[in-house]
N, C-alpha and C positions, 0 to 999 in steps of 0.2 A: 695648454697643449704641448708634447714634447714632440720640438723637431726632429728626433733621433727618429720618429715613432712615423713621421712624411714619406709613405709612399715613393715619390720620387729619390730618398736617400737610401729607404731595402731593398731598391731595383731597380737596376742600367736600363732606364726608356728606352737607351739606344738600341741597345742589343736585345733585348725581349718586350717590346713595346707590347705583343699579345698577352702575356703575363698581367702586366699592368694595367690593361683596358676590360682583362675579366675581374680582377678584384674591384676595378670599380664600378662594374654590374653587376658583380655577385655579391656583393656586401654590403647589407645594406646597415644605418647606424643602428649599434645599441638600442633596446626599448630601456626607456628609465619614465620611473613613475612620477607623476607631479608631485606627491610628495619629495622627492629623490630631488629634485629640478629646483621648485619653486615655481614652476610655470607649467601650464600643459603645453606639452610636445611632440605631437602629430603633426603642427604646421610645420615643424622645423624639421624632421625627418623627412618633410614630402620634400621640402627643399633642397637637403643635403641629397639626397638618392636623385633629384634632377639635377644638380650640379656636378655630381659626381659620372650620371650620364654624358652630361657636356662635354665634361672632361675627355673619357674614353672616347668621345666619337673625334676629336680635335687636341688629340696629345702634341702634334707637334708645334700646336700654338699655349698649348698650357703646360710645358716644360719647360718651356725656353727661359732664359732670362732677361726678359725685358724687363725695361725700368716701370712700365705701366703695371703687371703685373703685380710686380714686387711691391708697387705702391700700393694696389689694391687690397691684396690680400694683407697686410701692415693696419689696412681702416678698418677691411670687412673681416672677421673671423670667422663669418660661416665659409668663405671662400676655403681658409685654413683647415678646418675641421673634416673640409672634405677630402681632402688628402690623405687624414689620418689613416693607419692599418687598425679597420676596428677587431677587437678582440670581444669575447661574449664570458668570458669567466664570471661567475659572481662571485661578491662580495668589493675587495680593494678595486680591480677591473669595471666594475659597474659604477662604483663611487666615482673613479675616475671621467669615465663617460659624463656622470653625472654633473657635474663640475663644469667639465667642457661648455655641455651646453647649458650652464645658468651663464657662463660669460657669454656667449654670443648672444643669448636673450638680453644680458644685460645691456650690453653694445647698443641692441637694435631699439630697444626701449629711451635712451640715451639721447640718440641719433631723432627722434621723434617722437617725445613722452604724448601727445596729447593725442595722435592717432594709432598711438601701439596696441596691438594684441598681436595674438601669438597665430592664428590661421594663416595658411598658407598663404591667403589671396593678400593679404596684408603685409605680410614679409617678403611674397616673391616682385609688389608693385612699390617697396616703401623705397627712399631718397636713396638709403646706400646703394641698395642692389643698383639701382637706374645709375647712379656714379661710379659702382665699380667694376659691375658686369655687364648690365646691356647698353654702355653706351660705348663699347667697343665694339671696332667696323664690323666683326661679326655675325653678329644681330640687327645691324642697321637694316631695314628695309625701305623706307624712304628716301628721294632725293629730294630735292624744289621741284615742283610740279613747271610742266609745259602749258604756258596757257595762248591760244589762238584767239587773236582777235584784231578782223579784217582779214586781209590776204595773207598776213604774216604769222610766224609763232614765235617765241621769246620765255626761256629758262626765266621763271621770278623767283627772287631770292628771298624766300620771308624768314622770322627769325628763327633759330635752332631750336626753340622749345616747341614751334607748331611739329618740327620733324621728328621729335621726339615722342609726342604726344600720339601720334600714328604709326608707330614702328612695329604694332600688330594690327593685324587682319580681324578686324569682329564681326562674328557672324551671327547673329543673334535670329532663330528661328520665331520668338513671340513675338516678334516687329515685324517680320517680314508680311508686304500686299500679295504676293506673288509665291511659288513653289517650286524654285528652281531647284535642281540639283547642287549637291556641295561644288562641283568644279564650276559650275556657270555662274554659281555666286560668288567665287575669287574672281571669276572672270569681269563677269560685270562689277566688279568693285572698282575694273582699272582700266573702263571707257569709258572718253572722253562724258565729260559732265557739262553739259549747256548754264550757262550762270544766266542771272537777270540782267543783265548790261549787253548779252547777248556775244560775249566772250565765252570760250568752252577751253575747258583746263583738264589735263592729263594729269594722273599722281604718275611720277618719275619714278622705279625703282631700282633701286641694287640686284643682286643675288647674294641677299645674306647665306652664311654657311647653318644659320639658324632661323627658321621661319617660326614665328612665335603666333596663335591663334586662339583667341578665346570664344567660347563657345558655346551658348544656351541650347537645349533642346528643346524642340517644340511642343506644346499642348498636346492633351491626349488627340483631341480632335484632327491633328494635323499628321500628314506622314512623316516618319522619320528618316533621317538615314541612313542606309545600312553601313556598318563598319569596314567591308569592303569598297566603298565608295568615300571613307574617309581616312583610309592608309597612306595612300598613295593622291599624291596633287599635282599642279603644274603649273609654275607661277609665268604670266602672260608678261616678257618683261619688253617695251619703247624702247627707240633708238630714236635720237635728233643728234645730229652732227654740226648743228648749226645753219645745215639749210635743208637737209633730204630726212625727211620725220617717217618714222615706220611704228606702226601703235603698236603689232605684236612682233617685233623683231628674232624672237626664240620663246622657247618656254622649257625652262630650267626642272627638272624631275626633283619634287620631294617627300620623302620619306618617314613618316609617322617613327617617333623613337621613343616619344613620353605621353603622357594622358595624366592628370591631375585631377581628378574631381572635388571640387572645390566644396565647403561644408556652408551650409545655407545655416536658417533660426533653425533652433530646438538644439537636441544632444549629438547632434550626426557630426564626423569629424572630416578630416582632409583624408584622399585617398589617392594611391599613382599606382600607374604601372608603366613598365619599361617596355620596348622593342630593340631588337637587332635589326638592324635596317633591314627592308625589305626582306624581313622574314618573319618567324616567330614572336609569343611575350618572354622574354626573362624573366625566371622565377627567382628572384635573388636568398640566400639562403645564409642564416636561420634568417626567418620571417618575420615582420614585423608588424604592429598590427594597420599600418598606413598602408602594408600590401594585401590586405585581406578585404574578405566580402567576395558575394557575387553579381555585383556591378558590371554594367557594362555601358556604351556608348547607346545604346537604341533603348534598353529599360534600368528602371529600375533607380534608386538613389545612388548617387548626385546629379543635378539636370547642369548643372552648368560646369564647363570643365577648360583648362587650358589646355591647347592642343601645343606641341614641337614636333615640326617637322627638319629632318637631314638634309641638306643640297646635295644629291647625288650626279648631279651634270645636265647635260643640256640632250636628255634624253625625251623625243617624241613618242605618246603611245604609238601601236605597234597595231595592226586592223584586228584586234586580239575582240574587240566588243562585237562587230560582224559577226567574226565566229561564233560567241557567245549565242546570239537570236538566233543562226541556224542550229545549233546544239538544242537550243529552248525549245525552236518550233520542232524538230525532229522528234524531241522528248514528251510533244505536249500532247494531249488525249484528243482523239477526234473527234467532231461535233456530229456525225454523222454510223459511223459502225466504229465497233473495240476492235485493233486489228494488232499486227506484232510491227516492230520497226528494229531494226537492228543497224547499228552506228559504231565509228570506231574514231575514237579520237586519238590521235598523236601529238605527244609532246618533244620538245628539242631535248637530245641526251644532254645535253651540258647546263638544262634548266636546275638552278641552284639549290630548290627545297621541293621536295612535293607536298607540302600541307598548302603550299599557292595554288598549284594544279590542282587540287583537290577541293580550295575554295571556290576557284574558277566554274568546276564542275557542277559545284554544291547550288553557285549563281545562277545556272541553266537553266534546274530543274523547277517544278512548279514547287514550292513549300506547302503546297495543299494534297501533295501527292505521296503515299506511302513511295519510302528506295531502299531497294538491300544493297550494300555493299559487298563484293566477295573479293578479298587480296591474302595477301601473304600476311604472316607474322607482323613482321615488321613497317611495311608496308601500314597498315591497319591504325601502326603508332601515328603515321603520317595525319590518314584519314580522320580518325578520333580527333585529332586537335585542329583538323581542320573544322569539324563537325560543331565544335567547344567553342570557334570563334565565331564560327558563321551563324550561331545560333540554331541549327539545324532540327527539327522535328519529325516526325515520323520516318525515323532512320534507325534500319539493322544495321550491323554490321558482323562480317562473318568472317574468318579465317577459309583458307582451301578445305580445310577436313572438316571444319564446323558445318559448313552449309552441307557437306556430304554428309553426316551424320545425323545434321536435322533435318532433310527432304528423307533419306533413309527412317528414321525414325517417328514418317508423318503420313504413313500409307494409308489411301484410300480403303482402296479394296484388299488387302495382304499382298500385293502383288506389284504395285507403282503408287509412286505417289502426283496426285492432282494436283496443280498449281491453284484450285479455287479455294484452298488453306489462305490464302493470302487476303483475299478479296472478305471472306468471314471475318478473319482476324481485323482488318484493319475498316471492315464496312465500304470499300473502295474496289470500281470495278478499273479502275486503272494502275500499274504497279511498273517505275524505273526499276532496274537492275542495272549494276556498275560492275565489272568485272574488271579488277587490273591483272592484266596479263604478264607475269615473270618475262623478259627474254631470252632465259636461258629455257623455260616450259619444265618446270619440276614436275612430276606426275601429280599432285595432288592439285596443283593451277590445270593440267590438261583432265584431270577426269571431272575438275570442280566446269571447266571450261562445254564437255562433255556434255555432263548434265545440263546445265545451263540454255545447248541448245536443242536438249530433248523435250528439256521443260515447255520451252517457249514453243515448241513445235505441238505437242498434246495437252497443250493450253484449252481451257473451256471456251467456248464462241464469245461469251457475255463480258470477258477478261479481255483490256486491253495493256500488252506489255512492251515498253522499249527497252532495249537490251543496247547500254553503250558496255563498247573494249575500251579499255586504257591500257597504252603500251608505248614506248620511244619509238618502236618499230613503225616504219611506213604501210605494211600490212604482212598478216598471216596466212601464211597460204592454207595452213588448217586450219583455219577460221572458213575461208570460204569451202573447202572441199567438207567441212562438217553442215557448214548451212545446204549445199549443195546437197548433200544428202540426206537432206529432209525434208527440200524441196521449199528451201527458202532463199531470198536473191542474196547476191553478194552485197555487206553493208556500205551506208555512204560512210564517207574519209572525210577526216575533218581534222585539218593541221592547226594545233594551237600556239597561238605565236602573243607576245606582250609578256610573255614570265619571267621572272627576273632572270638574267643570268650572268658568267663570269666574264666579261667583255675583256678584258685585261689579256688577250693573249701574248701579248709581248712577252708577259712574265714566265710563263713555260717556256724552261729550256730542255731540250731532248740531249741526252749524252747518250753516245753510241759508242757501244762495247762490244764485247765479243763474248761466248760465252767463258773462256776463260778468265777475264778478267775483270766482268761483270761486279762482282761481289767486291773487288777490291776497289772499285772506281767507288761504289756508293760511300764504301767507308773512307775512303782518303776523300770525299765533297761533304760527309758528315762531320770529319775532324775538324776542316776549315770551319763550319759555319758556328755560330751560338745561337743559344737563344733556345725555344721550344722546339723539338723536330718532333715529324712524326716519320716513317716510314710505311707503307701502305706495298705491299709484294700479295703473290698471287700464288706463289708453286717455293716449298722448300728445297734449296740444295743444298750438298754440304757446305761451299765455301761462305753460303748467306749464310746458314748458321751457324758458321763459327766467327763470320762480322757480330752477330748477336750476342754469343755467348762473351767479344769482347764488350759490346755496350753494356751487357747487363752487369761487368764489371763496374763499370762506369758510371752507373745507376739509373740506365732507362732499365723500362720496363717490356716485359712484352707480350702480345695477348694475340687469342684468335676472333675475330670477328667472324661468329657464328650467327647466322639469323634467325636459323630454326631451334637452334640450344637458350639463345639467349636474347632474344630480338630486343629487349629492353634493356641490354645495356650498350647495343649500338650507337647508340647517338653521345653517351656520356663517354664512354671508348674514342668519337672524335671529336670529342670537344676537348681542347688546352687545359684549361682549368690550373686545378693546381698539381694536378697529378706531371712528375717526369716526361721526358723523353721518353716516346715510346717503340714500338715494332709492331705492326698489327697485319698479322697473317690473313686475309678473304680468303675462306674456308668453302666458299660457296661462288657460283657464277651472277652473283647478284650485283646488281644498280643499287646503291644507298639512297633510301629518298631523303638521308640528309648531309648538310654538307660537314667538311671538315671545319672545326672553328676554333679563332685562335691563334693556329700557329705560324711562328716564323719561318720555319722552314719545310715544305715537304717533297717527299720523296716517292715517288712510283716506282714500283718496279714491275715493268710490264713482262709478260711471258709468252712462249710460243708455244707453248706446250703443256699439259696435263699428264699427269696419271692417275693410274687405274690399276685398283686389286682383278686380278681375272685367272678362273680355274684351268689349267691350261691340260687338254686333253691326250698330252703328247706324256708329259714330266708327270701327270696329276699331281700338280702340285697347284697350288696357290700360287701368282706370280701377280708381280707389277710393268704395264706396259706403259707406256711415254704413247701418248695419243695427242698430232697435230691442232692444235686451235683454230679459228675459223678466222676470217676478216673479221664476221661479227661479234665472235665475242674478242677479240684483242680491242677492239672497236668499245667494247664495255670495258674492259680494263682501261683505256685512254683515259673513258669519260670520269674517272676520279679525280683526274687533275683539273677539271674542269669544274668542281663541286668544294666548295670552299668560300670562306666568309673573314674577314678581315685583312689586313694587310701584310699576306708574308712575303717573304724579302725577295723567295724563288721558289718557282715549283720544278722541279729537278724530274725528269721522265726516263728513264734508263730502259734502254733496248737492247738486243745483241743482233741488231744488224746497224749496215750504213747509216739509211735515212728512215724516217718513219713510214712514208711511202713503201718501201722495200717490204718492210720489217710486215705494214699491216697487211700486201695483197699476197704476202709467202701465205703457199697453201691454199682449200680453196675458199672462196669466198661466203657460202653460207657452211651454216651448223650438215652433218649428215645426217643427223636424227631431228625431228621436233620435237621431241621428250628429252630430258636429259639423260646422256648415256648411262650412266651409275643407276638411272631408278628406272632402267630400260624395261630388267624383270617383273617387277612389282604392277608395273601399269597394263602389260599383257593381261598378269593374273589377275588384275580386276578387274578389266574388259569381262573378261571371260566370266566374272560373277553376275554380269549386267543383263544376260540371256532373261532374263525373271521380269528384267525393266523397260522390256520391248527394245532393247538397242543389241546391235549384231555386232560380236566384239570385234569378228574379222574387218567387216568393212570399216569400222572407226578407227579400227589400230592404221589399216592403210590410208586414212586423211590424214596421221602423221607418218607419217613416211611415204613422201610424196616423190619421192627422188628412186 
């Protein structure tokens, strides 16, 4: 292995620490053939790509220079290997790969000839790894147990191999008498146990920074469980002080980041996949074939797998499961007549991803029950992978003009179309609909919004539908003046709370400008910093672009974040990666349902103000006007600093007033239109197409515009 070639020598940790935590979850090792090797090498790649996670989630402990370190990685070379910058060239690049790893096979072979082979479950359990990786405090999960007996309790000290021997959590579902849930089964793993002598002994624990679990799945016959029920955990951790003993003292939040699926008899090989803490899977890229298949945790091969969970803090759920039953029961089909139900759930703007909110939603609904979805472009990307994880079944999903074009294009009689299309198609007299609501109200969300509640209102008697909103919004008021005008009640509210979010506010700093000097504060707080920036602005002016036109000297980049041109390259536009520094224009009034990731430094730049092309009757000319913003949407513009994932150094928020207070209540407080201003014409003129659909353009244009 050449050290030139280490990770930590092509790149200052200090200064772009995000840099280096994506290469080693985006990169996964070389594939090289067993010919190529001498040995098959599936276990060892499952290895390297889970060390290499380690790594990223805990750089400031595996940069440094300890002596323990240094002595480790000197015994173990897979520790080395994982550092490398892999490259994928073939021919001399591959031989070189190649090589790499016939030495650490050779090592580990070495180290224990008589139980070597090369599967994962064998190299990630054999002597080295236990003496150079997990037996640092990181990983520790055991202390000396507490054992009581008589009046008294008393720390016993047995020898270090018993606390070595239980430094993960097994959960083995073909053992199990009983059908607990995955948390009640960490739970009850760590109360008090009655012994034969009539003594009862606590397991002690740490908060390792790594929670390591291994894991069988259960028989057909048995339930399994769902993936959302094994992301996210909460380790039950004791306190004894010596005289005042507490069995659940706190419970520590952790965070699913790896999945191994271990290779059983026959040809089946080792398998992993990664996570971004409490969010997404990483797709690491080019692909290996350790990362492939359509496996997953509930079906499918391999049944038995190693779980790693992240120590994210000493975070309590949140009454987020509540909500969920009433969301459920709201959702679920009546035992007695099909009737309509209409619901509106609210998420916190500063909630980190929407593919969680979206999970959450997915958890509600009955899986025996056909759901359409209807969202934005982009939005949809959210939904889709939430759909992928959740394993999801009898699900549409629909863009704003899809669903208009396929209810359009599904007429009964030539005249409207009947929602009993649905009920045919799917043999189901019960049918959820999900509508996520933009809040800026583009027209194609308000007429997709429109239909939606004309649908549910000339619904057949035999069809029962619930109809939830998704919005950050507390509620719409054309929401209710369109139900109102159909003669349906205002829907229940349902605030969704437990989704991950940016807790970190410290780190947002607000710099207050003026509008003259705005553009030059950004760029004299960009000069200071290094590392990856991004910039994130709302409204071009000249002095901001000619700050750009200097970066692009510089070699950022810079782009517009389009959602409706380009919805699929949103999320890779704010991810770090390897691309530059960049500049990234919001072209549009929209909320990102993903976060920033990656960088070291970001930058907001918030605005008070829009414009707008408008024919002006006076000049007949074409002109551009400057139109105030709202509280609520500068309120949307904040919420980008709030939307981000990893560790940057500062999120920088630039205003042109005082204080941020000032800055949000200038002007007045809601939008003056419910439709967005620009697509004000368009949605008139489609009203007015709707007379054919039994809807009166007049009275639904004024449920928005209520003001």
């Amino acid at each position: 292995m050449d050290p030139n070639n280490d990770i930590r020598r092509l790149h200052d940790v200090a200064r772009a620490p995000a840099a280096v935590a994506w290469l080693l979850q985006n990169r996964p090792p070389p594939t090289c053939s067993e010919d190529q090797v001498g040995y098959e090498t599936l276990g060892l790649d499952c290895l390297l790509i889970l060390i290499r996670m380690l790594y990223s989630v805990q750089l400031p402990i595996y940069t440094s220079t300890e002596h323990r370190l240094l002595a480790a990685e000197a015994r173990n070379p897979a520790l080395r290997l994982a550092w490398q910058n892999y490259t994928y060239e073939p021919g001399e690049s591959q031989i070189m790969w190649a090589r790499a790893k016939e030495e650490v096979l050779d090592v580990f072979k070495a180290e224990d000839p008589e139980k070597f082979d090369t599967s994962f479950e064998r190299l990630v359990d054999s002597p080295m790894m236990k003496e150079t990786l997990w037996c640092r405090p990181e990983y520790q999960l055991y202390r000396y147990p507490l054992v009581k007996f008589g009046p008294g309790r008393r720390v016993v000290h047995l020898p270090d191999t018993y606390r070595r021997h239980w430094d993960t959590i097994m959960i083995d579902r073909v053992f199990m008498s009983s059908r607990p849930t995955f948390q009640e089964y960490i739970d009850n793993r760590f109360r008090c146990v009655d012994q034969g002598d009539g003594s009862k002994i606590l397991e002690m624990v740490n908060e390792p920074s790594i929670l390591r679990i291994p894991y069988s799945r259960p028989s057909e016959d048995d339930p399994i469980f769902p993936f959302s029920t094994l992301k996210d955990v909460y380790l039950p951790v004791a306190d004894f002080d010596g005289e005042t003993y507490t069995e659940v003292a706190r419970r520590p939040h952790y965070t699913l980041i790896a999945v191994v699926g271990l290779r059983d008899e026959g040809p089946f090989s080792d398998f992993v996949r990664t996570y971004n803490p409490m969010a997404n899977q990483i797709i690491p890229m080019p692909s290996n074939p350790v990362l492939e298949g359509e496996w997953t945790l509930e079906t499918g091969y391999p049944e038995y797998f190693m779980l790693y969970y992240l120590y994210m803090g000493n975070v309590e759920p949140h009454g987020g499961s509540s909500i969920a039953n009433d969301i459920s029961t709201r959702l679920a089909r009546s035992d007695i007549y099909s009737d309509i139900r209409f619901g509106h759930a609210q998420s916190h703007p500063h909630t980190l991803e929407n593919v969680a909110l979206w999970k959450y939603l997915f958890a509600a609904r009955s899986s025996l029950d056909p759901a359409v979805i209807v969202a934005s472009p982009i939005e949809l990307i959210a939904v889709r992978s939430a759909a992928a994880l959740s394993v999801q079944e009898g699900l549409l999903a629909f863009t704003y003009q899809e669903f208009l074009d396929f209810i359009e294009a599904k007429p009964r009689d030539g005249t409207r179309w009947d929602p009993q299309v649905w009920s045919e198609v799917w043999q189901s007299d019960h049918l959820t609909v999900m509508v996520a609501v933009e809040p800026h109200m583009p027209v194609d969300c308000a007429l997709a919004f429109t239909m939606v509640t004309r649908w549910a209102a000339t619904r057949p008697p035999t069809l029962g539908v619930r109809i939830l909103t998704v919005s950050t919004e507390e509620h719409h008021p054309e929401m209710a003046a369109l139900l109102e005008s159909q003669g349906i009640p205002e829907p229940q509210r349902f605030l969704i709370l437990g989704l991950s979010q940016v807790r970190w506010k410290e780190t947002v700093q607000i710099v207050s400008c003026n509008e003259s000097n705005l553009a030059e504060r950004v760029k004299s707080t960009i000069m200071r910093n290094n590392g990856q920036q991004v910039v994130i602005y709302f409204r071009s002016t000249v002095p901001l672009l000619e700050v750009f036109r200097d970066l692009n000297e510089k070699g950022w980049l810079a782009f517009k974040i389009d959602p409706l041109e380009h919805p699929d390259q949103v999320s890779r536009l704010m991810t770090a990666g390897a691309l530059p520094s960049r500049a990234l224009r919001v072209v549009e009034e929209f909320r990102s349902p993903f976060p920033l990731i990656g960088f070291d430094q970001i930058h907001i730049v918030l605005s008070s103000t829009s414009s707008k092309k408008v024919f002006d009757s006076v000049s007949r000319q074409i002109i551009e006007v400057v139109l105030p913003l709202s509280k609520q949407e500068k309120q949307e513009q904040l919420a980008w600093a709030y939307r981000w994932r990893g560790n940057p150094t500062t999120i920088s928020v630039y205003i042109d007033h005082p204080t941020l207070p000032e800055f949000l209540d200038a002007g007045d407080p809601h939008r003056l239109l419910h439709v967005n201003n620009k697509q004000l014409g368009g949605f008139l003129s489609a009203l007015a197409s709707f007379d054919s659909w039994g809807i009166d353009p007049l009275r639904t244009a004024r449920c928005f515009a209520l003001d």
